[in-house]
Residue frames as qw, qx, qy, qz and C-alpha x, y, z in Angstrom:
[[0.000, 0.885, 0.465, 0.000, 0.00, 0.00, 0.00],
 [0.472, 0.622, -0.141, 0.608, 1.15, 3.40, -0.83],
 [0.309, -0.838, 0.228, -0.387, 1.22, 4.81, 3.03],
 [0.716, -0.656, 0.181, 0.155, 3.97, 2.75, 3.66],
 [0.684, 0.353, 0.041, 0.637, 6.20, 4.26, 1.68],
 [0.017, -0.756, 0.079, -0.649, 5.69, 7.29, 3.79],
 [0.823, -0.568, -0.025, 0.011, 6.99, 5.60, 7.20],
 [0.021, -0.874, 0.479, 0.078, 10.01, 6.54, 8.11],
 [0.584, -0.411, 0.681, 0.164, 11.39, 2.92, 8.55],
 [0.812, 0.510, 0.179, 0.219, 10.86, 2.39, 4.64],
 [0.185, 0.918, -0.251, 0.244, 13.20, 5.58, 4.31],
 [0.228, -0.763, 0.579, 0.178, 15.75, 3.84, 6.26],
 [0.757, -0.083, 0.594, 0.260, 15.72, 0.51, 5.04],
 [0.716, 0.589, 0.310, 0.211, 15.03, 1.70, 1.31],
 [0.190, 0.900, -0.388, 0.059, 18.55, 4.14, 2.02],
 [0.761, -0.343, 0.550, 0.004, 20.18, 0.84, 3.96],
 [0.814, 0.359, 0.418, 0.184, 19.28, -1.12, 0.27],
 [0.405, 0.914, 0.038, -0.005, 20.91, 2.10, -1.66],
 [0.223, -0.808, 0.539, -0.084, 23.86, 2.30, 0.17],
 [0.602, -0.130, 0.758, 0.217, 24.61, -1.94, -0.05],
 [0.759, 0.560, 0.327, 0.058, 23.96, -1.35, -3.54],
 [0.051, 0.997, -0.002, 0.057, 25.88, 1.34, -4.32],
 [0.396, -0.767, 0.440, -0.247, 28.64, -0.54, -2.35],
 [0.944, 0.103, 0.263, 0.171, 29.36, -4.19, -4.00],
 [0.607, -0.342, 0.455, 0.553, 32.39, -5.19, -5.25],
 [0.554, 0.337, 0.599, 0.469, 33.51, -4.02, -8.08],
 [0.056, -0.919, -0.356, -0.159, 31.91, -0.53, -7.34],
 [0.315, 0.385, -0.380, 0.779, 34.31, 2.58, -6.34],
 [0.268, -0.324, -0.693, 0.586, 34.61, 3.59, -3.07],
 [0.177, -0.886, -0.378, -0.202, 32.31, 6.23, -1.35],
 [0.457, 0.283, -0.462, 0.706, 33.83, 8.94, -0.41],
 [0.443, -0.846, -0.295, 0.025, 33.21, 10.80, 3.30],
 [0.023, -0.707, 0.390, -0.590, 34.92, 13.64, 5.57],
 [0.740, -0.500, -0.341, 0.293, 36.01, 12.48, 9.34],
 [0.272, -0.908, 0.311, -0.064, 38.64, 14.04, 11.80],
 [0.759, 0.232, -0.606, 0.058, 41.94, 12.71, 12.30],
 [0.700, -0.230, -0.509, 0.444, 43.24, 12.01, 15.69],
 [0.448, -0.232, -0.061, 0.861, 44.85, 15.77, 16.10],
 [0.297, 0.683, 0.528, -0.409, 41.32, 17.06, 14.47],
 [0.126, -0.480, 0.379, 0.781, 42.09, 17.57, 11.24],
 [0.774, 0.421, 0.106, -0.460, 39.42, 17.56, 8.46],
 [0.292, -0.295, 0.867, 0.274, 40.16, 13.96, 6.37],
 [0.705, 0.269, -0.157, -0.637, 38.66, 12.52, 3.78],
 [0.847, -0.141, 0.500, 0.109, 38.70, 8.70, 2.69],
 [0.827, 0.552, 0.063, 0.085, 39.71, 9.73, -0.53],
 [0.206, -0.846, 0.485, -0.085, 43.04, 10.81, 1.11],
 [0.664, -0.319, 0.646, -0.199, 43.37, 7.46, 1.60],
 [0.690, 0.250, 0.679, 0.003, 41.79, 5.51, -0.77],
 [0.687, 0.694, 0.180, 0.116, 42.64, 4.95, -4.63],
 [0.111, 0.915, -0.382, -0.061, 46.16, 6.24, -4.12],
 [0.637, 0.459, -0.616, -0.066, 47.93, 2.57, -5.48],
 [0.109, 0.175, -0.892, 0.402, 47.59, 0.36, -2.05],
 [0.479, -0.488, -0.658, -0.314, 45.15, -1.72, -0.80],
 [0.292, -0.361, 0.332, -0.821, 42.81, -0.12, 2.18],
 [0.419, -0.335, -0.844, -0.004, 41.38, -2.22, 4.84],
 [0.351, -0.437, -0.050, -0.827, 38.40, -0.22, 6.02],
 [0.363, -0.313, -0.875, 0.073, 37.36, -1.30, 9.33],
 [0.433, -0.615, -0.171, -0.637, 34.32, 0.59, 10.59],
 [0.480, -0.294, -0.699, 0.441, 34.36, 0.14, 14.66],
 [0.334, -0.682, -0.133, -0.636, 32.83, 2.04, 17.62],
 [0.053, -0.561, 0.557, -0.610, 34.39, 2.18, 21.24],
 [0.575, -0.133, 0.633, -0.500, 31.65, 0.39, 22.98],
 [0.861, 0.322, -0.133, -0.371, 31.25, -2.13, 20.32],
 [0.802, -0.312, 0.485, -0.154, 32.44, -5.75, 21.81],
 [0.758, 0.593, 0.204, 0.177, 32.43, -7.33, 18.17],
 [0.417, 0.882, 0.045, 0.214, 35.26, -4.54, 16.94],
 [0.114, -0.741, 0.661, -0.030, 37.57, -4.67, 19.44],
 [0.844, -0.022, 0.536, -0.014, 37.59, -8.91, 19.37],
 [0.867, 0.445, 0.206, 0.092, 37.68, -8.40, 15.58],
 [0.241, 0.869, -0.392, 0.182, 41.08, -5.93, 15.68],
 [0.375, -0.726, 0.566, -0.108, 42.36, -8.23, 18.13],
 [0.725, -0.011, 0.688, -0.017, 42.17, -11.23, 16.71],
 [0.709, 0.474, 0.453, 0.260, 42.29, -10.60, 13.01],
 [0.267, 0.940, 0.008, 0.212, 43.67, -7.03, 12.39],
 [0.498, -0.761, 0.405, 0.090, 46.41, -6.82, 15.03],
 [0.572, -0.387, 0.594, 0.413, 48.14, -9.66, 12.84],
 [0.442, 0.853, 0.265, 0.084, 47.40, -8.23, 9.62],
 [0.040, 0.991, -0.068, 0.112, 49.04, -5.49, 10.59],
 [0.385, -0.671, 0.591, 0.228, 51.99, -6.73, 12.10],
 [0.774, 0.261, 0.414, 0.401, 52.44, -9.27, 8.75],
 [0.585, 0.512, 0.296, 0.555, 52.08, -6.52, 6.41],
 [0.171, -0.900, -0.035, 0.399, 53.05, -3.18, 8.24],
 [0.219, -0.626, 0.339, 0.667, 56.20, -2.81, 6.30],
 [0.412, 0.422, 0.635, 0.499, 54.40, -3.53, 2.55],
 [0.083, -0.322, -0.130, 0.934, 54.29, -1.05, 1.27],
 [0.183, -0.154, -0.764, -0.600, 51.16, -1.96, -0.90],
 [0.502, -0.423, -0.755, 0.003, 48.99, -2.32, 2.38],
 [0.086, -0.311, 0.244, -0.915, 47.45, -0.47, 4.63],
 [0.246, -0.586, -0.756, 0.159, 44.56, -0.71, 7.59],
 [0.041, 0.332, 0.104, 0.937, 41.99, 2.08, 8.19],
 [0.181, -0.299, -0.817, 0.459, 40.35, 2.41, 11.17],
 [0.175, -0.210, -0.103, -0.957, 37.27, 4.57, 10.96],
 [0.085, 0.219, 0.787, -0.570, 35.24, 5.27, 14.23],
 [0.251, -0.303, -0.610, -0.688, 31.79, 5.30, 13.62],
 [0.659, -0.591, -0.400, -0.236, 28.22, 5.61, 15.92],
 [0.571, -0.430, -0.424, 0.556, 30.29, 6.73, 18.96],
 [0.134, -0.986, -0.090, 0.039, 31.42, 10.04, 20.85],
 [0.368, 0.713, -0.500, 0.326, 34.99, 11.87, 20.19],
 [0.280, -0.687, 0.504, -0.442, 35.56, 11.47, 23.60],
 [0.938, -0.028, 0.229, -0.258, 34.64, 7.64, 23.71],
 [0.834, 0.502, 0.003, 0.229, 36.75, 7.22, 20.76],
 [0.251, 0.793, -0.339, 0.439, 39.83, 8.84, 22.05],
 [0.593, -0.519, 0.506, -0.350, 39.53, 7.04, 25.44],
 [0.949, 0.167, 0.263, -0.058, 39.15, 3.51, 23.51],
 [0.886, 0.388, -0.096, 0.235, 41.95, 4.09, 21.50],
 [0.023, -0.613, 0.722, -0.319, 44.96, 5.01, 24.25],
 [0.681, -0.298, 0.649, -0.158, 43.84, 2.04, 26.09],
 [0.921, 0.287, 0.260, 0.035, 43.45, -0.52, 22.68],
 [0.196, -0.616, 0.615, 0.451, 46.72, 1.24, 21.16],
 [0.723, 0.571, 0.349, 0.172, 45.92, 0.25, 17.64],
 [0.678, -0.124, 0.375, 0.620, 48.87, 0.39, 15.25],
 [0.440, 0.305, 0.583, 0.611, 47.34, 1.16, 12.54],
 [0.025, -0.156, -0.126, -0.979, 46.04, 4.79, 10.80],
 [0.034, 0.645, 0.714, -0.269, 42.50, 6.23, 12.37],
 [0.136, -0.329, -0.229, -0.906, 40.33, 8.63, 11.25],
 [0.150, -0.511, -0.794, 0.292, 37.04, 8.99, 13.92],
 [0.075, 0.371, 0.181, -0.908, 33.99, 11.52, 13.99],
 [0.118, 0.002, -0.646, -0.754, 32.66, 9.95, 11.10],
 [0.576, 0.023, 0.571, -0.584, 29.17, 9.18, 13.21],
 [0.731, 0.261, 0.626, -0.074, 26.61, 7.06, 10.93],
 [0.370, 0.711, -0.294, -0.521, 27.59, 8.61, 7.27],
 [0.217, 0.384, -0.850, -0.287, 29.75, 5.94, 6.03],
 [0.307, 0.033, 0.923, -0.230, 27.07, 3.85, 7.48],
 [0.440, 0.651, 0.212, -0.581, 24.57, 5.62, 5.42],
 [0.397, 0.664, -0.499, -0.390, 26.68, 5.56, 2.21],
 [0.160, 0.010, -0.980, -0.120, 27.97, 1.51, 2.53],
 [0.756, -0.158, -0.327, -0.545, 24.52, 0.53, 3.42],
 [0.617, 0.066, -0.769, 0.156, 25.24, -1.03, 6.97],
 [0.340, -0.697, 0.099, -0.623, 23.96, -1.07, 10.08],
 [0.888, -0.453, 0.069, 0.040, 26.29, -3.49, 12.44],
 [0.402, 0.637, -0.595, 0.281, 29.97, -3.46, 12.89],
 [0.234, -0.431, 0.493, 0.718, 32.45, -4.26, 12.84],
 [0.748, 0.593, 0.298, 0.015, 31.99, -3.94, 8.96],
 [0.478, -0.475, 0.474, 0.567, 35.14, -4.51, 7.05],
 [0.576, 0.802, 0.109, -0.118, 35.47, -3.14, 3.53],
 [0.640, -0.191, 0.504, 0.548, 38.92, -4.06, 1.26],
 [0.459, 0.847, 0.070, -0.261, 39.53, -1.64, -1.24],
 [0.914, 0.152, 0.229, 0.299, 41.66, -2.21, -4.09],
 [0.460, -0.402, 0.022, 0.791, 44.97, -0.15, -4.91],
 [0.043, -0.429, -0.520, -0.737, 42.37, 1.88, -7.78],
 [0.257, 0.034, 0.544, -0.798, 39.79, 2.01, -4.89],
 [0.654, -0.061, -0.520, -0.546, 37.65, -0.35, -6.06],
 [0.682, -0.300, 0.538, -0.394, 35.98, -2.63, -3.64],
 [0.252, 0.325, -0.907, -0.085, 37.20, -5.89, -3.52],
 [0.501, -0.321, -0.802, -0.054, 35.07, -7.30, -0.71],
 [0.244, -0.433, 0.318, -0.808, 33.15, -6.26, 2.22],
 [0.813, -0.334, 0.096, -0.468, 31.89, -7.77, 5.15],
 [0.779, 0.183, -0.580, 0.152, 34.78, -10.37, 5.68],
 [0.597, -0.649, 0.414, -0.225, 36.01, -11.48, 9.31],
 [0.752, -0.354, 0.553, 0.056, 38.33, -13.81, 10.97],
 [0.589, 0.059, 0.684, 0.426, 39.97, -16.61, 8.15],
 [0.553, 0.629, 0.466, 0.285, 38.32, -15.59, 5.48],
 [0.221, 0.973, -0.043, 0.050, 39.86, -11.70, 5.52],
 [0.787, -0.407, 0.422, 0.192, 43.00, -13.25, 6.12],
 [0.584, 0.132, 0.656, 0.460, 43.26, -15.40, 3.39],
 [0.436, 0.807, 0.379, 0.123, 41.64, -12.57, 1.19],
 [0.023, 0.912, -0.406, -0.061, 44.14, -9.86, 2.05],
 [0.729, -0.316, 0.599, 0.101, 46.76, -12.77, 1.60],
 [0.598, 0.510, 0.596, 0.165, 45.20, -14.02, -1.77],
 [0.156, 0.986, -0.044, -0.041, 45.61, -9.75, -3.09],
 [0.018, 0.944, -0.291, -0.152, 49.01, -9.80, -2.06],
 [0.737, -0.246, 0.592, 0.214, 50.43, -12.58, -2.86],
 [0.559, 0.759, 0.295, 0.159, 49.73, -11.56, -6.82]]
């Protein structure tokens, strides 16, 4: 019926579906604005498409899932491929407060580059609404894969560089 296109929860899911569309492999990245660390305005495109792959991992301070998945699957990532210079991790805080996010990361000490402030946008634009949500971009910025954990983003960032 037509009055439920005029409910707000169509409007999110039917921006949810836009945004995971919008967002499949094979698609370029989205860009967004954040902060870095030292509050400087950042984009992802700062980042992304400049000839190295980007592991995008969306996380959020109080989000259980995100710190398990950095410890257990990013932490050695990073320490394999810190010195490739093809590779890179991108933390980018999401759904939290500065202050949350700035407390979470002196205690987790994560290696790798952050960007944080980015609240639900990039959730808005990839079309997700749980994290962690991991997003491999290719050294063009093309998405390779999203939504990989544990083994399987492993072997996928593996499988990229091993080429």
């Amino acid at each position: 019926p037509a009055y439920l296109k005029e409910l707000s929860t169509a409007d999110y899911f039917n921006n949810l579906y836009i945004g995971l569309r919008n967002s499949q492999p094979g698609k370029s990245f989205i860009d967004f604005g954040a902060k870095t660390l030292d509050g400087k305005d950042v984009m992802l495109s700062d980042y992304a498409g400049k000839g190295k792959y980007v592991l995008i991992d969306f996380w959020a301070s109080w989000c259980g899932p995100c710190k398990k998945e950095a410890e257990k699957t990013l932490r050695p990532l990073y320490e394999k491929y810190k010195d490739d210079e093809r590779f890179m991790i991108l933390g980018v805080a999401v759904w939290d407060s500065h202050d949350k996010t700035l407390s979470a990361l002196e205690k987790l000490k994560y290696p790798w580059t952050q960007i944080i402030d980015a609240d639900k946008i990039p959730m808005e634009l990839y079309g997700f609404n749980a994290i962690p949500m991991i997003i491999l971009l290719d050294p063009d910025g093309v998405i390779v894969e999203r939504g990989l954990r544990g083994n399987d983003l492993i072997e996928k960032v593996d499988s990229v560089l091993s080429k």
